[in-house]
C-alpha positions as a LaTeX table, in Angstrom:
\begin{tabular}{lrrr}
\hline
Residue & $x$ (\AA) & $y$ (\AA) & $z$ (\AA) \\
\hline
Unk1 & 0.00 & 0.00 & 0.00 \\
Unk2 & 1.18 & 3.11 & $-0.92$ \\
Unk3 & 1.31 & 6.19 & 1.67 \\
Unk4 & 2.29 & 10.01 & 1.71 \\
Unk5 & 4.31 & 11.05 & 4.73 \\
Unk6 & 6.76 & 13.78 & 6.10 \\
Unk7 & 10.04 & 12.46 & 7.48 \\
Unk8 & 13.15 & 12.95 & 8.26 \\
Unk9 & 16.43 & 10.54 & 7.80 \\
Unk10 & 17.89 & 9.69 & 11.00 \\
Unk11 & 20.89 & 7.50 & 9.66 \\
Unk12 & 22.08 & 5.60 & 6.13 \\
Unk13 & 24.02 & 2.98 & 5.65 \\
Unk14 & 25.77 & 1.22 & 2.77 \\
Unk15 & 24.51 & $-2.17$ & 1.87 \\
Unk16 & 26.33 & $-4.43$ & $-0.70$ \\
Unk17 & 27.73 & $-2.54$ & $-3.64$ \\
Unk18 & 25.21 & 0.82 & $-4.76$ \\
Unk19 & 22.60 & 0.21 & $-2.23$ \\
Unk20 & 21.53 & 2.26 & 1.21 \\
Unk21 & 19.48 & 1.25 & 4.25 \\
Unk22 & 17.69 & 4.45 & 6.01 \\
Unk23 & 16.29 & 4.71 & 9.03 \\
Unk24 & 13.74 & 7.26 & 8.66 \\
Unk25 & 11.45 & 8.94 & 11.37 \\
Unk26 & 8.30 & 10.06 & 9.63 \\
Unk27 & 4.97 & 11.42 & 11.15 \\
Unk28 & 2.43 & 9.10 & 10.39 \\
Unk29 & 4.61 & 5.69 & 10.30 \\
Unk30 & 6.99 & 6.40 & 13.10 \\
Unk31 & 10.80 & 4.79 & 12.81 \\
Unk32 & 11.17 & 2.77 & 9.74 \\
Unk33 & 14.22 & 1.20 & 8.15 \\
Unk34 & 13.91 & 1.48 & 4.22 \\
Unk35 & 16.04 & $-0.28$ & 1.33 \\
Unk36 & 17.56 & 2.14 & $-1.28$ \\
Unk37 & 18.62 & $-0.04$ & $-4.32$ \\
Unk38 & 21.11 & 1.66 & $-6.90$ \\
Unk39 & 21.63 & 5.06 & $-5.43$ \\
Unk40 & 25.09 & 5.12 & $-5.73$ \\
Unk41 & 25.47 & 4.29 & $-9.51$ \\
Unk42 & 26.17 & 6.71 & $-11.76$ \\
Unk43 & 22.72 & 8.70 & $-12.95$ \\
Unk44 & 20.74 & 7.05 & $-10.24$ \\
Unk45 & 17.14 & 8.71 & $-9.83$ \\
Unk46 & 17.13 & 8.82 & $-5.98$ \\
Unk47 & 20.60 & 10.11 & $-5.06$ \\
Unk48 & 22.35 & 9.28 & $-1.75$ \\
Unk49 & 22.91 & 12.93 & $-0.64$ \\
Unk50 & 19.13 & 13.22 & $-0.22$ \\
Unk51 & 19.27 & 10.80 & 2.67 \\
Unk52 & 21.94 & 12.66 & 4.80 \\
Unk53 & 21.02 & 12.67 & 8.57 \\
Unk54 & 18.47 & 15.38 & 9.73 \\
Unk55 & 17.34 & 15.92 & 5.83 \\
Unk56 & 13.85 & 16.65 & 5.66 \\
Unk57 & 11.88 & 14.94 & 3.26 \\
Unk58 & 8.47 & 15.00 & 1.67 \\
Unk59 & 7.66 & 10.75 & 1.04 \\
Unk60 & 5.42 & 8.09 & $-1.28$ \\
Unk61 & 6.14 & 4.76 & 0.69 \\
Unk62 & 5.21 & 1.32 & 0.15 \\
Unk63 & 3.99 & 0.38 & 3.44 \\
Unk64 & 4.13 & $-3.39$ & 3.97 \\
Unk65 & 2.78 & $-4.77$ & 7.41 \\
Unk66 & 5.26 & $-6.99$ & 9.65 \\
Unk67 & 8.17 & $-6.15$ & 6.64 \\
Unk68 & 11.37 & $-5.41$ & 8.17 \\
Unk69 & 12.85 & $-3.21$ & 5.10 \\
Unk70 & 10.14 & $-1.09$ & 3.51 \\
Unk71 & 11.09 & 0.31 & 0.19 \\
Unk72 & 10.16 & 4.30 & $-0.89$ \\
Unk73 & 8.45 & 4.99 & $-4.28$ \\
Unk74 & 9.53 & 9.07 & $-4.25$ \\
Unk75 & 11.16 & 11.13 & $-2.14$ \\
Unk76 & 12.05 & 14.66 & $-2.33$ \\
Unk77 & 13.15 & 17.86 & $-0.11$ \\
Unk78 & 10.87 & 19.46 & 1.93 \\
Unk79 & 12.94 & 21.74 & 3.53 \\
Unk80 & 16.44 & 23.05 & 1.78 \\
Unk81 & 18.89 & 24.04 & 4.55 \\
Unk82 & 19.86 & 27.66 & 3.58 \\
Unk83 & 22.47 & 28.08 & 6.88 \\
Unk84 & 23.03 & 24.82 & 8.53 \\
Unk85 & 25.49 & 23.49 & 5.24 \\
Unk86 & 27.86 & 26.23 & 5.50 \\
Unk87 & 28.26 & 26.93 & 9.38 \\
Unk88 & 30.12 & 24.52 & 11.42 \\
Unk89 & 28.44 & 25.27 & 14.59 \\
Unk90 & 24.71 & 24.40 & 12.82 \\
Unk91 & 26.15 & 21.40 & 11.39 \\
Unk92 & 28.12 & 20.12 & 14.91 \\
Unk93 & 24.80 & 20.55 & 16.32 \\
Unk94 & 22.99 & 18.89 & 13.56 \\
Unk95 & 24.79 & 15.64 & 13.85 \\
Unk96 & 24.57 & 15.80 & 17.92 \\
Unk97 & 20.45 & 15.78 & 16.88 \\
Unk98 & 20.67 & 13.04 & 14.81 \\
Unk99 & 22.51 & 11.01 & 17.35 \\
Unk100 & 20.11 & 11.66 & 20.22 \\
Unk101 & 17.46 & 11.20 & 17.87 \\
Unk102 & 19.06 & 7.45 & 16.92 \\
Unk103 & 19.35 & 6.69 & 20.47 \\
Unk104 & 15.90 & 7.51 & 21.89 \\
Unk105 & 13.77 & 6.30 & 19.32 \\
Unk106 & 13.01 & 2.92 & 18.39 \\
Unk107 & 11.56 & 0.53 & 15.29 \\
Unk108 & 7.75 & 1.56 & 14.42 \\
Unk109 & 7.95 & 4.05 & 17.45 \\
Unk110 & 5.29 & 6.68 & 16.29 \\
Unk111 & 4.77 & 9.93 & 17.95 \\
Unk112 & 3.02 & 12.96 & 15.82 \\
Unk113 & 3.85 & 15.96 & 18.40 \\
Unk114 & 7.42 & 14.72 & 18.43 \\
Unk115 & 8.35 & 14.81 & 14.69 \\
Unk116 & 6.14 & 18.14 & 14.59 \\
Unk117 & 8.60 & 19.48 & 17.49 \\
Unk118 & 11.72 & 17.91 & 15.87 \\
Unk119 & 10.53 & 19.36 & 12.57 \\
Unk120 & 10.17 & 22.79 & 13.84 \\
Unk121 & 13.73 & 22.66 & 15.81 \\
Unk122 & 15.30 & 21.82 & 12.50 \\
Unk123 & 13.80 & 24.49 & 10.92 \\
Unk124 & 14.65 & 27.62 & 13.76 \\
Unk125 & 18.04 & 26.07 & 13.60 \\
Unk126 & 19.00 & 27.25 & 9.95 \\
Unk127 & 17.30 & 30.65 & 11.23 \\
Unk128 & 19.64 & 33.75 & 11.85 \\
Unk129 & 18.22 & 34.69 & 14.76 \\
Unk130 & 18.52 & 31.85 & 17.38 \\
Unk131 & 20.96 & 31.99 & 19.50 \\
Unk132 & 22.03 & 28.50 & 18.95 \\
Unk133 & 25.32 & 27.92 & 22.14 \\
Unk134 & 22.01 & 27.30 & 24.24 \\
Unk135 & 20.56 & 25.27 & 21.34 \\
Unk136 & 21.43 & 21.76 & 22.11 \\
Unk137 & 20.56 & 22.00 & 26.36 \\
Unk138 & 16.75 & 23.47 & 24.78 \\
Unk139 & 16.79 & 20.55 & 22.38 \\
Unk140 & 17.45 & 17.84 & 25.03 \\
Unk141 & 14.91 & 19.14 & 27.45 \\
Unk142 & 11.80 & 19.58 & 25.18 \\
Unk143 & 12.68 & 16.53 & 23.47 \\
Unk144 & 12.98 & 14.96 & 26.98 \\
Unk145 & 9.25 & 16.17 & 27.39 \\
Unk146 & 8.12 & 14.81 & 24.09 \\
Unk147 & 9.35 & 11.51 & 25.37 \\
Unk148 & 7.31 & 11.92 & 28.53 \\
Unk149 & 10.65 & 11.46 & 30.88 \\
Unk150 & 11.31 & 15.33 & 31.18 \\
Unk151 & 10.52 & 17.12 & 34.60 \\
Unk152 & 8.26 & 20.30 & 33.93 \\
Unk153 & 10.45 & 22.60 & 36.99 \\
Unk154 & 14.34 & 23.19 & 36.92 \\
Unk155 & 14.77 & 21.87 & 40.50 \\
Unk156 & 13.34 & 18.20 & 39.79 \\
Unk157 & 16.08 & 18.48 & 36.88 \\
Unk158 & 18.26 & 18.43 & 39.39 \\
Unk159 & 17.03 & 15.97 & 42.21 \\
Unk160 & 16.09 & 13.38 & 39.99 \\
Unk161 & 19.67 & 12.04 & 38.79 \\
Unk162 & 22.49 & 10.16 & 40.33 \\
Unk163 & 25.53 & 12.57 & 39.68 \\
Unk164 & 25.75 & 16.41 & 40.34 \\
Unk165 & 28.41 & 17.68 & 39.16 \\
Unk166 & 27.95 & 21.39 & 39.97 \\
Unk167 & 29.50 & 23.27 & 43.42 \\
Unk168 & 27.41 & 24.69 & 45.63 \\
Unk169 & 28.18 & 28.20 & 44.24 \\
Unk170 & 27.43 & 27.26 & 40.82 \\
Unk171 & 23.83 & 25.59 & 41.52 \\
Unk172 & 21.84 & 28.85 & 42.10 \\
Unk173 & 22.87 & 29.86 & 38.59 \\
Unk174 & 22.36 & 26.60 & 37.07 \\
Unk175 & 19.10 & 26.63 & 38.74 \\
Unk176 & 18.44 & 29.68 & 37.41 \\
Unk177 & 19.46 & 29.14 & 33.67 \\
Unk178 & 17.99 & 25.87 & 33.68 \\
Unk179 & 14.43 & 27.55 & 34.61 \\
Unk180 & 14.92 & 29.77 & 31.67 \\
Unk181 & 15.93 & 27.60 & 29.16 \\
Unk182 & 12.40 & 25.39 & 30.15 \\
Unk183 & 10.71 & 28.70 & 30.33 \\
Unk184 & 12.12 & 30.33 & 26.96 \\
Unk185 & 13.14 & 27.51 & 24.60 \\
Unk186 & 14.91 & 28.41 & 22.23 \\
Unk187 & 14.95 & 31.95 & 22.30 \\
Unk188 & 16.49 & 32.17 & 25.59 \\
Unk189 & 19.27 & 34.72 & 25.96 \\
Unk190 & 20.34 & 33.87 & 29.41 \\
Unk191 & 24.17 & 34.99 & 30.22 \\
Unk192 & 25.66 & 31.27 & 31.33 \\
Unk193 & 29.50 & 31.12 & 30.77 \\
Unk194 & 30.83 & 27.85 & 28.76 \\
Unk195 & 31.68 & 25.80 & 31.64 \\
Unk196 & 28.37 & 26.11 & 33.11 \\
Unk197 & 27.23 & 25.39 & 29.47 \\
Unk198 & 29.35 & 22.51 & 29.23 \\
Unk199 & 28.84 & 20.67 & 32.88 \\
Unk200 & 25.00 & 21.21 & 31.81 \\
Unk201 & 25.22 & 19.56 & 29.07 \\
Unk202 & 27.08 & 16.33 & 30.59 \\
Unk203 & 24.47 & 15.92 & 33.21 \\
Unk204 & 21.71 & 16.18 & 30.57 \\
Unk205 & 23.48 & 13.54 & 28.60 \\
Unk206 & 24.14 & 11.77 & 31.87 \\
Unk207 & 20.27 & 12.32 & 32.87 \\
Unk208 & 19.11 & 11.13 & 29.32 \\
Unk209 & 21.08 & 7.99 & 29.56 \\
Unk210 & 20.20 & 7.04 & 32.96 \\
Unk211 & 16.40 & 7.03 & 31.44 \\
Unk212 & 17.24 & 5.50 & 28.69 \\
Unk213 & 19.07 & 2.60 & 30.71 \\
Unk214 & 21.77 & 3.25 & 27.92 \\
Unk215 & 25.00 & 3.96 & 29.22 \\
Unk216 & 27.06 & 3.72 & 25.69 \\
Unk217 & 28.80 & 7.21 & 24.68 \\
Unk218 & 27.80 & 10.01 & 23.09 \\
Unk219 & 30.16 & 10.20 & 20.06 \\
Unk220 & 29.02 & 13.65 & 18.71 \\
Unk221 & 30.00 & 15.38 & 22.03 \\
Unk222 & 33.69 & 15.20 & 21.48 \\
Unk223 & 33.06 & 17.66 & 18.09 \\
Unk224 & 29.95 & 19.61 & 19.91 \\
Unk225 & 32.59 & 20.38 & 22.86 \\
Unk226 & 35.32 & 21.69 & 20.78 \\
Unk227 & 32.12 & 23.89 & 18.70 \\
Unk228 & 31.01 & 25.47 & 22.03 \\
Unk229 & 31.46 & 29.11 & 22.58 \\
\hline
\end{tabular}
């Protein structure tokens, strides 16, 4: 059966000689892994720079019940990065999305509001006018909402893990920031130097994993530390 759907590629693989497997998280289907045969011959139709992680796409799938690769009939841009391909920031940031994205969601896992939200963050961060060095904390803790595992005040952010890693000077203005970046999203402009930036950022990881029950790295965050500002 055929179906129209928004998505947007999470991860591609190569498989066998001038094939790709996707995983692609769309908004009616959920996570799906599709088979892309041919795309990296010469004059291929579909070419393998459309499925580059965090590319959104405008889909015709064939959706098979209980297949485990579903195959795509057309697939084409529905949003052309104007910023994010040309800053290295954007794109650092891009790839840390696509890796949170891979670890929290799972096969056939379908969830409207979150690819609408996901969507959306995509889109303000190719805009001018976000400040993006709080971009990735606002990312983790509306996505962590999304999820249903995100606390809705700053201080149950930080009574409900295992590690603190903040002194007792620097928790009044981690408190504080992390109340504005739930408040503001991502428009917040709160003053937070890069080490308070930084040690937030672990313990969100660190927080995210511990829900997860996944303690395997974050492989992004070596690049997204160096990127920080």
């Amino acid at each position: 059966m055929l179906k129209k759907t928004e998505g947007v590629v999470l991860s591609a693989i190569r498989y066998k000689e001038s094939s790709i497997i996707v995983k692609i998280f769309s908004r009616e289907l959920g996570l799906k892994s599709y088979i892309i045969n041919g795309v990296r011959t010469q004059g291929a139709k579909s070419k393998a720079a459309l499925y580059q992680p965090m590319t959104l796409l405008d889909l015709v799938v064939y959706e098979k019940e209980g297949a485990g690769l579903q195959r795509i009939s057309e697939a084409k841009i529905d949003y052309a990065y104007q910023l994010i391909p040309f800053d290295f920031v954007r794109s650092g940031i891009l790839m840390f999305m696509a890796e949170v994205c891979s670890k929290t969601l799972y096969e056939n896992y379908q969830n409207e509001w979150l690819f609408d939200f996901l969507k959306s963050s995509l889109k303000q961060l190719d805009q001018k006018n976000i400040d993006i060095k709080h971009f990735p904390l606002v990312f983790l803790i509306q996505e962590a909402n999304y999820l249903g595992f995100g606390p809705e005040i700053a201080s149950d952010y930080l009574e409900e893990s295992r590690t603190l890693p903040f002194s007792p000077e620097e928790l009044p203005l981690v408190h504080e920031y992390l109340e504005k970046l739930i408040e503001e999203g991502f428009l917040c402009d709160f003053k937070a130097g890069i080490q308070i930036r930084r040690k937030l950022l672990d313990y969100l990881l660190n927080f995210f994993s511990e829900q997860l029950d996944n303690s395997s790295p974050w492989k992004s965050m070596a690049i997204l530390r160096q990127l920080m500002a």
